[in-house]
C-alpha positions, 0 to 999 in steps of 0.5 A: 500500500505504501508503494502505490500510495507513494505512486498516486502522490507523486502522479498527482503532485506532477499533475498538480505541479502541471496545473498551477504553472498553467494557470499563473503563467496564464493569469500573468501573460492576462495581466501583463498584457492589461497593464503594460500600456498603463505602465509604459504610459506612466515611465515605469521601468522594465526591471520594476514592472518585473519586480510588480509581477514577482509580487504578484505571484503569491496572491495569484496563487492563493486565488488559482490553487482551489481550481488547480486543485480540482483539474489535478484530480480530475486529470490524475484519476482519468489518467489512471482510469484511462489506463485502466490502473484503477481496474488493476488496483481494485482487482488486487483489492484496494478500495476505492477510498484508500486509493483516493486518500493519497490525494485528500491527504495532500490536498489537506496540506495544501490548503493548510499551506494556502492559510499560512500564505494568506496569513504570513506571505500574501499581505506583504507582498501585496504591501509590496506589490502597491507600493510598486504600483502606486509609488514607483511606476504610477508616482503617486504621493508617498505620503498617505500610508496605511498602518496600525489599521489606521489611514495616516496622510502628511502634507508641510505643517499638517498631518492627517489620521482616519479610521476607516475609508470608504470608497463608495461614499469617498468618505473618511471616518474618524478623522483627527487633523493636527495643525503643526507651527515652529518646530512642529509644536503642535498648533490644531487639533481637529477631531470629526466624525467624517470628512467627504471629498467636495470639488477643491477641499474635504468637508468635516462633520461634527467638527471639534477643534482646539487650539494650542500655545505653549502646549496648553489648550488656549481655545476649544469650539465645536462646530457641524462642518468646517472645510479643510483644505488638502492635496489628499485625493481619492487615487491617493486613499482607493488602494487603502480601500483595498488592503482589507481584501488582502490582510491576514486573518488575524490582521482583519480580527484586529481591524474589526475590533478596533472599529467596533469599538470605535463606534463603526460597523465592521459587519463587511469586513467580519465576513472577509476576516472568516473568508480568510479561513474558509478559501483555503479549504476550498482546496479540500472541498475541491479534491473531495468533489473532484473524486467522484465526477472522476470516478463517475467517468470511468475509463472514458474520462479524458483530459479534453472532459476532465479540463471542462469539467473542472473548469464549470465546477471552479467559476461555479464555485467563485460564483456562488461564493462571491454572491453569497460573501456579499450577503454577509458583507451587506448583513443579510447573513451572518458573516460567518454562515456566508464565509463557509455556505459554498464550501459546506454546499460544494462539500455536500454535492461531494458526498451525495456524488460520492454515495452514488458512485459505482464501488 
């Protein structure tokens, strides 16, 4: 049994191998062509669009190992099928679940190796990845950052701090704006609820501002709008938008927290924070529903079908997953339910195919 265990890991590790080099060369050759003229346009040179898409690896991988996954099923099992290899093994006894443990096992190991990517690698290269974009190619301003969860933006005697944007509404949430004099003591403090992007400047709400002399509070006053002029634009603050949908699990919880105790509501981002778990096992739940549209197929089961197949059952699931991920994040169901619903769904069809097959 070790041997033939041993024998069904490697076939179907090359053929996985095989898959995900396809895929990522495909995605990058896409996206290479996408941007290319954006980036010429914009002066970036050669070796730093190289080093965009050498970031861009580690997320492309993270997206495309579910669907690598399944085809790696399907194609290593028709290709043992075709062989009639799985004749053979069944005639000296070996059951159909031993058989098919080798590749459950190893795709156990890669969805655990994706939630360690997602978690560890994914964020920083995504970090690094944006920086090359937006600073090194695009020449955005360097001076609006993301960090401790929070947006921080500085400009001559000003500098800028907000909880949360919003790029729907072009809106920042929990602002706090410091006006700075001789030797940067601090002359403004501006604390409002949300600044919203009109034509030339930001308009705060619910505006209190003190102001200082000799580090002492000297004059306080609230006010209901009060326009603040600054270069921070909406090109500037959109990738910050971004950053949640490739922060780590742990990353996002502390995010999550962090604005519920300020007040906002994090209901969009709980859901992301639990996709960050369950996408990984999407992988598990691939293979698993992979075997028995395999086995189904028998000795007719071909490379031309077991690509097409693989294919519909992958955008399905994307499919399905992103409309009900929305749900969650939009509070219609709970975070955690719409995070895991494909997976538990998929997972299900897995099991009724699997009881149906021929033992």
């Amino acid at each position: 049994m070790k041997i033939v265990s041993r024998y069904i890991t490697a076939a179907y590790l090359r053929m996985l191998s095989l898959c995900i080099g396809s895929f990522i060369a495909i995605y990058l050759v896409i996206d290479f062509l996408e941007k290319i003229g954006k980036f010429s346009r914009a002066g970036g040179e050669p070796q730093v669009m190289a080093l965009f898409f050498l970031y861009k690896i580690p997320e492309i991988l993270n997206q495309i190992t579910p669907l690598a996954v399944l085809m790696a099923t399907m194609l290593t099992l028709g290709v043992l099928s075709r062989n009639s290899e799985i004749v053979a093994m069944r005639g000296c006894g070996i059951s159909l679940v031993r058989i098919t443990a080798p590749i459950l096992i190893a795709a156990f190991f890669i969805s655990l190796f994706t939630l360690f990517s997602a978690e560890l690698i994914v964020p920083k290269s995504f970090e690094r990845m944006k920086y090359i974009e937006d600073v090194l190619i695009a020449k955005k301003s360097p001076n609006t950052f993301f960090r401790q969860q929070n947006i921080w933006y500085r400009e001559e005697n000003s500098t800028l701090q907000a909880r949360l944007f919003d790029p729907a509404t072009r809106t920042l949430k929990g602002v706090t704006l410091w006006r700075f004099g001789a030797e940067m003591s601090p002359t403004t403090r501006i604390e409002a609820s949300q600044g919203i992007l009109s034509s030339d400047h930001w308009l705060l709400k619910d505006v209190a501002v003190r102001e200082f002399a000799g580090g002492n509070v000297v004059r306080s006053a609230t006010v209901r709008e009060m326009p603040v002029y600054l270069h921070l634009k909406i090109d500037d603050l959109r990738v910050l938008g971004k950053y949640t949908d490739n922060m780590g699990f742990l990353e996002l919880r502390r995010y999550c927290e962090k604005l519920e105790k300020g007040g906002y509501d994090a209901t969009r981002y709980r859901a992301q924070m639990h996709s960050k778990i369950s996408l990984p096992f999407a992988s598990l739940v691939m293979a698993f529903l992979g075997i028995p549209f395999a086995l189904r197929g028998g000795r007719t089961s071909g490379i031309a079908l077991g690509i097409g197949v693989s294919l519909g059952i992958g955008f399905g699931y994307f499919m399905i997953n992103a409309v009900v991920l929305s749900f969650g994040q939009g509070g219609v169901l709970s975070p955690l339910i719409s995070a895991w619903a494909a997976n538990f769904l998929f997972a299900a069809v897995g099991v009724w195919l699997a009881m149906t097959v021929n033992r």
